[in-house]
C-alpha positions in Angstrom: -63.0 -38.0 -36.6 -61.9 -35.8 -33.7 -58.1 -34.9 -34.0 -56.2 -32.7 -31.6 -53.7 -32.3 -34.8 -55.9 -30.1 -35.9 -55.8 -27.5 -33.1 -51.7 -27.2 -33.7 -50.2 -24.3 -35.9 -47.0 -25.3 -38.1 -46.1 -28.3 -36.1 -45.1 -29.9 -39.4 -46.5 -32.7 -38.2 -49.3 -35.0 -39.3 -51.4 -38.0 -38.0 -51.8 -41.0 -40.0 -54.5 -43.9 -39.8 -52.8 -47.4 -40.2 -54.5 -49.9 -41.9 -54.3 -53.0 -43.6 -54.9 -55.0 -46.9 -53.8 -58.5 -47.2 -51.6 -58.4 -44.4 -50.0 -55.2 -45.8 -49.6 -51.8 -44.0 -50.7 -48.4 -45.5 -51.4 -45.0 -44.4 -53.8 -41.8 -45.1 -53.2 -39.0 -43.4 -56.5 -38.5 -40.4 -57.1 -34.8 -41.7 -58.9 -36.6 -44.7 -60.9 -39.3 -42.5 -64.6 -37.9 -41.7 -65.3 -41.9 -39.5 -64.7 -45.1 -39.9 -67.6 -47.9 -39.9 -68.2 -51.4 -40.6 -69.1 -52.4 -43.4 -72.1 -52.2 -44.8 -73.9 -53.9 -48.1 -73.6 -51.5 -51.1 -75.7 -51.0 -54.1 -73.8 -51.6 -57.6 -73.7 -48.9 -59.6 -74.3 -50.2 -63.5 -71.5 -49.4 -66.0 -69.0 -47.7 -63.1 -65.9 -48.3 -63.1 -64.4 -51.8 -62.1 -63.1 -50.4 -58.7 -66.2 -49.0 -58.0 -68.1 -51.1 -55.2 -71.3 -48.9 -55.6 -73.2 -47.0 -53.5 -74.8 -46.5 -49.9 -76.6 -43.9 -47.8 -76.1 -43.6 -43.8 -77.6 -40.5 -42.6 -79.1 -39.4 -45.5 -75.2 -38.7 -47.3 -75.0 -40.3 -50.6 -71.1 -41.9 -50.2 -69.4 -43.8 -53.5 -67.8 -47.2 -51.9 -64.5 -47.8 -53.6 -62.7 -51.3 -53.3 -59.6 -50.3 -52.8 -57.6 -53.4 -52.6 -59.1 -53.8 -56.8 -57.2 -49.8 -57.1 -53.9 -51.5 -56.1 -54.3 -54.3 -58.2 -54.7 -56.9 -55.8 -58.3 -58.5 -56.3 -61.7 -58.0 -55.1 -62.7 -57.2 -51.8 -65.2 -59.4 -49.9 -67.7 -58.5 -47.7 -66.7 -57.8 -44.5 -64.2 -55.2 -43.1 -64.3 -52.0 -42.4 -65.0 -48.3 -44.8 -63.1 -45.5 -44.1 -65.2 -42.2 -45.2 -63.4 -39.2 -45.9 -63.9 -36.2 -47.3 -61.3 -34.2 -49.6 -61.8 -31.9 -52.9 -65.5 -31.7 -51.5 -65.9 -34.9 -52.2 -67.3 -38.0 -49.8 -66.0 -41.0 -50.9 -65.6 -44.5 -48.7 -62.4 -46.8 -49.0 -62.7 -50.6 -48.3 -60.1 -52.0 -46.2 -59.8 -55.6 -44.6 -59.1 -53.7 -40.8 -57.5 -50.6 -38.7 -54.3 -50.9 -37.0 -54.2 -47.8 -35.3 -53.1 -43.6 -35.7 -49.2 -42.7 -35.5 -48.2 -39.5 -34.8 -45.4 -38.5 -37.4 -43.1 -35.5 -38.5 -43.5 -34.5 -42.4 -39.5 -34.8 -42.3 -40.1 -38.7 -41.5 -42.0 -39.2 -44.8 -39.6 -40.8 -47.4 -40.9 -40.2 -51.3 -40.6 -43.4 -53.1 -38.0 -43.9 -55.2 -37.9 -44.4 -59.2 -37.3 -48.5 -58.9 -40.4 -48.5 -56.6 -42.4 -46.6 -59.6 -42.1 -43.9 -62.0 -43.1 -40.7 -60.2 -46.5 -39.3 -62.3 -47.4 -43.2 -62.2 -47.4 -43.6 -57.9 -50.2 -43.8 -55.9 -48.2 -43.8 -53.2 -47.2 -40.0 -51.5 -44.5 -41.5 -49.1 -43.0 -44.3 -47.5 -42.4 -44.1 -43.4 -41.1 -46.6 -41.1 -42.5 -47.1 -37.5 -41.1 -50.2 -35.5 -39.3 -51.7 -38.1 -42.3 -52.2 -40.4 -42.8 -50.0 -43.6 -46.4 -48.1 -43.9 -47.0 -47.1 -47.4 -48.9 -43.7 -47.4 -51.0 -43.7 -50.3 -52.1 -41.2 -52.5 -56.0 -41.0 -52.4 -56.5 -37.8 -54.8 -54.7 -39.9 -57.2 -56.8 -43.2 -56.8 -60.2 -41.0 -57.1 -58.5 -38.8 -60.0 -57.8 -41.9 -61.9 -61.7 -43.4 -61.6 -62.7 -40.4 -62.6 -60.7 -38.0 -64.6 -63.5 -35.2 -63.6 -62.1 -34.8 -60.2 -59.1 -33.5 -60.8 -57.6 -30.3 -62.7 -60.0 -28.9 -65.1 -56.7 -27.1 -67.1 -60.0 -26.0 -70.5 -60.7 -23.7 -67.3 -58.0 -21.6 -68.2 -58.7 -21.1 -71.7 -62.5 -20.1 -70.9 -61.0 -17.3 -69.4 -59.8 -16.6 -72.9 -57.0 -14.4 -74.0 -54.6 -12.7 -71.1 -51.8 -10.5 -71.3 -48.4 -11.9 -69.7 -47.1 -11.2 -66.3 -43.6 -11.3 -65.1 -44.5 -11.3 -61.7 -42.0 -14.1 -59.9 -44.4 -16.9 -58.1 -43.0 -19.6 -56.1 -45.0 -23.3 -56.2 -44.7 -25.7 -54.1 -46.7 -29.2 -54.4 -44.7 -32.6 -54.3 -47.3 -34.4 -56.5 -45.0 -34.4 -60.3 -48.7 -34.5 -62.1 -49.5 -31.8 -60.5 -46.5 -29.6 -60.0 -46.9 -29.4 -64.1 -50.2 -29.1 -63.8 -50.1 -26.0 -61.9 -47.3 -24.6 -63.7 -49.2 -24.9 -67.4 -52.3 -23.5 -66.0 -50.3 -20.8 -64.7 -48.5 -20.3 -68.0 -51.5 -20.3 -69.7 -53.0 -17.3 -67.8 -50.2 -15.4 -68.3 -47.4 -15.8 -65.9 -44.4 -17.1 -67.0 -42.0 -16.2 -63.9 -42.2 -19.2 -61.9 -40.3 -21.5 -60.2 -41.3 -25.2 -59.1 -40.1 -26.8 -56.0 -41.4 -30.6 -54.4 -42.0 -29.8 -50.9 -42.4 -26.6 -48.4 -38.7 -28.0 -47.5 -37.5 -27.1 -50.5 -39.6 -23.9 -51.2 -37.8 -21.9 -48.0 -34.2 -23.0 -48.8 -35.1 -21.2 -52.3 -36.6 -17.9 -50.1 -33.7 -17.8 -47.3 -31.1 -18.1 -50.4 -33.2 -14.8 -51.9 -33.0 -13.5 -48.6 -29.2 -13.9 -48.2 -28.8 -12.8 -51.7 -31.0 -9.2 -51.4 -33.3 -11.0 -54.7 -36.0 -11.8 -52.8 -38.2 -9.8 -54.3 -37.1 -10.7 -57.9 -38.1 -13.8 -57.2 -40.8 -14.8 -54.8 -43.7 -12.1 -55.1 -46.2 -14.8 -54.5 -46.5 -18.2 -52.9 -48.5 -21.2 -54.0 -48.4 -24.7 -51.5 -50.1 -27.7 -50.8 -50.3 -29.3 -47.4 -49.5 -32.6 -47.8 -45.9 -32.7 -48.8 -42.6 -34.7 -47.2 -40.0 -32.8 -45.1 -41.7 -29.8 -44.7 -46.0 -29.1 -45.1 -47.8 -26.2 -46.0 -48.9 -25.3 -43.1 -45.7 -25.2 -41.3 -44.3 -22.9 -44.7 -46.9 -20.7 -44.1 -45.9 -20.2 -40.2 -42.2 -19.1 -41.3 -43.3 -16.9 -44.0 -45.6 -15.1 -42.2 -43.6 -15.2 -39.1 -40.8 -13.3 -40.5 -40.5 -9.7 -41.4 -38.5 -10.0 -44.8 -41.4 -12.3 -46.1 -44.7 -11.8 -44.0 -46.2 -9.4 -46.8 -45.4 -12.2 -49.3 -49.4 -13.5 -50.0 -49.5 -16.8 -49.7 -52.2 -19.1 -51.2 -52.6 -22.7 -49.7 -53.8 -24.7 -52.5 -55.2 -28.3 -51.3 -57.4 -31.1 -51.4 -57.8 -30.7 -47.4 -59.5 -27.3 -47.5 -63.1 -27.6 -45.1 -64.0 -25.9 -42.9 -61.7 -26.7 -39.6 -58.4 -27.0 -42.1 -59.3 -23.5 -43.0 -59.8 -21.6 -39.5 -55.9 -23.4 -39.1 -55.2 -21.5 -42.2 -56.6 -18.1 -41.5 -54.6 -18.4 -37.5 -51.6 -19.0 -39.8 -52.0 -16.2 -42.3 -52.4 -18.1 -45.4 -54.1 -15.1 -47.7 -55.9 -17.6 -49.4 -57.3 -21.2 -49.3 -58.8 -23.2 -52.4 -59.6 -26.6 -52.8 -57.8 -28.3 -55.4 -60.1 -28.3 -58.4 -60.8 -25.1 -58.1 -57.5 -24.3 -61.0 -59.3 -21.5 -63.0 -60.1 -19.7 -59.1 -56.6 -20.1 -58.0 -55.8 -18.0 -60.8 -58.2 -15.2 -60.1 -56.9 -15.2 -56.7 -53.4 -14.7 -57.8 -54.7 -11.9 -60.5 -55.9 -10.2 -57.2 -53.2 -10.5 -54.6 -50.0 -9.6 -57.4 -52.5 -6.8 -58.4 -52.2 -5.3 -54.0 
C-alpha cells in the first residue's frame, strides 16, 4: 500500500487504517498493511488453531487467513468482507474484517494507552486508544494477536542461552518499547547476556526526558551508552527518538539500535536517513545482542 508517511523523517507521526468489526472501530497502523482485497474462499488448515481461517495463495504468496473478530472474542466471521494483508516480523499474514472506513493521519502524542480497568497491561491486545470526531478507534496490537496463535513468532529468549556462558558488562543501555511483555522480555535477554546496567522506559517520550535529565546533570554517559527502541510506541516513536539523538551533538555518537516488527525494506532506508546504527526485526533477540556486543565494543 503506497504511503507518503513513509517518505517523512521523525514526524512522530503515523497513519492508521480504520476499520470495522460488528459496528466497532479499530485501527492498525498502514506501515504494517502490504493491500487490502476482498475476500476470498480459504482452505482450512486441519488441527490449527480455532482463530485460524486457513489458507490461500494470490500471486503465488502463501498468506495464513486469521478471523479476527474469533481473536477478540466476538464469534466467527462469515464469508464476505474484506482481508487486510500485511507483513511484519517477516511474516504475511491476512486479517478478516467485516469493511474499511478509511486512513487518519495522527500524531504518536494522540495515542492514549489503555488503562488498567480497560485490561491488565501484559493481557491487551490493544496498543492505544485515539479519538477522531467524537468516536473512539481502538488500535490493536497485531504482534500480540499472531504471538498468541503461535508462541513461535515471538521472542525466542533459549536463544540467549545457546550463546552459552558470558561475562557481565556494566555498560549503561537505555530501552525503550511500550509493549510490558516485551519491555521484560528485552530486559531478561539482556540480563542474560551479560548486561545488567539498564534502564527500562515505555515510550521514546519517556526515553529523552531520561537523556536531557543526563544531559542537564553532566551523567550522560554513566547512563545511556547505548540505545534500544521500537517504533510503534504512544507520545513519542522511534523514529522521531532517533532524529533527536542523532541530531544533537551531546548524544549523536550514542548507537542506536531500532528494534521492531516493522523492519523491510522501505522502513529501513527511513532508518539508515535517520541514523539508526542498527535495524532488527523483532525475533531476531539473540542478533540484537550481538549487535550490541559490537557497537558497546566501538
Amino acid at each position: 500500500m503506497d504511503t507518503n508517511i513513509l517518505l517523512e523523517n521523525g514526524t512522530n507521526e503515523l497513519e492508521v487504517l480504520e476499520f470495522e468489526l460488528d459496528g466497532n472501530a479499530y485501527g492498525i497502523n498502514v506501515a504494517k498493511i502490504k493491500e487490502i482485497i476482498t475476500y476470498q474462499s480459504v482452505t482450512p488448515v486441519p488441527n490449527s488453531h480455532p482463530s485460524i481461517e486457513g489458507i490461500f495463495m494470490p500471486r503465488d504468496t502463501m498468506i495464513t487467513a486469521i478471523d479476527l473478530k474469533n481473536c477478540l472474542q466476538r464469534g466467527v466471521s462469515k464469508e464476505g468482507g474484506l482481508f487486510i494483508v500485511t507483513n511484519f516480523n517477516k511474516l504475511d499474514i491476512a486479517f478478516h474484517v467485516d469493511q474499511v472506513r478509511g486512513i487518519h493521519r495522527v500524531s504518536w502524542n494522540q495515542i492514549i494507552k489503555p488503562g488498567a480497568t480497560v485490561s491488565s497491561a501484559e493481557e491487551s491486545i490493544s496498543t492505544g486508544i485515539v479519538k477522531l470526531d467524537n468516536r473512539l478507534i481502538i488500535i490493536l496490537d497485531f504482534e500480540k494477536i499472531v504471538t498468541d496463535i503461535n508462541p513461535e513468532t515471538g521472542l525466542k529468549i533459549s536463544e540467549i542461552d545457546e550463546m552459552g556462558s558470558r561475562s557481565r558488562s556494566d555498560v549503561p543501555i537505555l530501552i525503550a518499547e511500550d509493549s510490558i511483555l516485551l519491555n521484560r522480555l528485552i530486559v531478561d535477554s539482556l540480563k542474560k547476556a551479560g548486561y545488567d546496567n539498564l534502564i527500562h522506559t515505555c515510550d521514546g517520550q519517556e526515553a529523552w526526558d531520561v537523556i536531557c535529565e543526563c544531559k542537564e546533570k553532566g551523567t550522560l554517559k554513566d547512563h545511556v551508552q547505548c540505545i534500544i527502541t521500537d517504533i510503534e510506541m504512544p507520545m513519542m516513536d522511534g523514529h522521531r527518538l532517533t532524529k533527536l539523538v542523532k541530531s544533537s551533538d551531546d548524544t549523536k555518537d550514542i548507537p542506536v539500535i531500532i528494534f521492531s516488527s516493522l523492519v523491510n525494506d522501505e522502513m529501513r532506508r527511513k532508518g539508515e536517513s535517520l541514523g539508526a546504527d542498527a535495524q532488527l526485526s523483532k525475533p531476531e533477540i539473540a542478533n540484537l545482542v550481538r549487535v550490541v556486543d559490537s557497537l558497546v565494543r566501538k
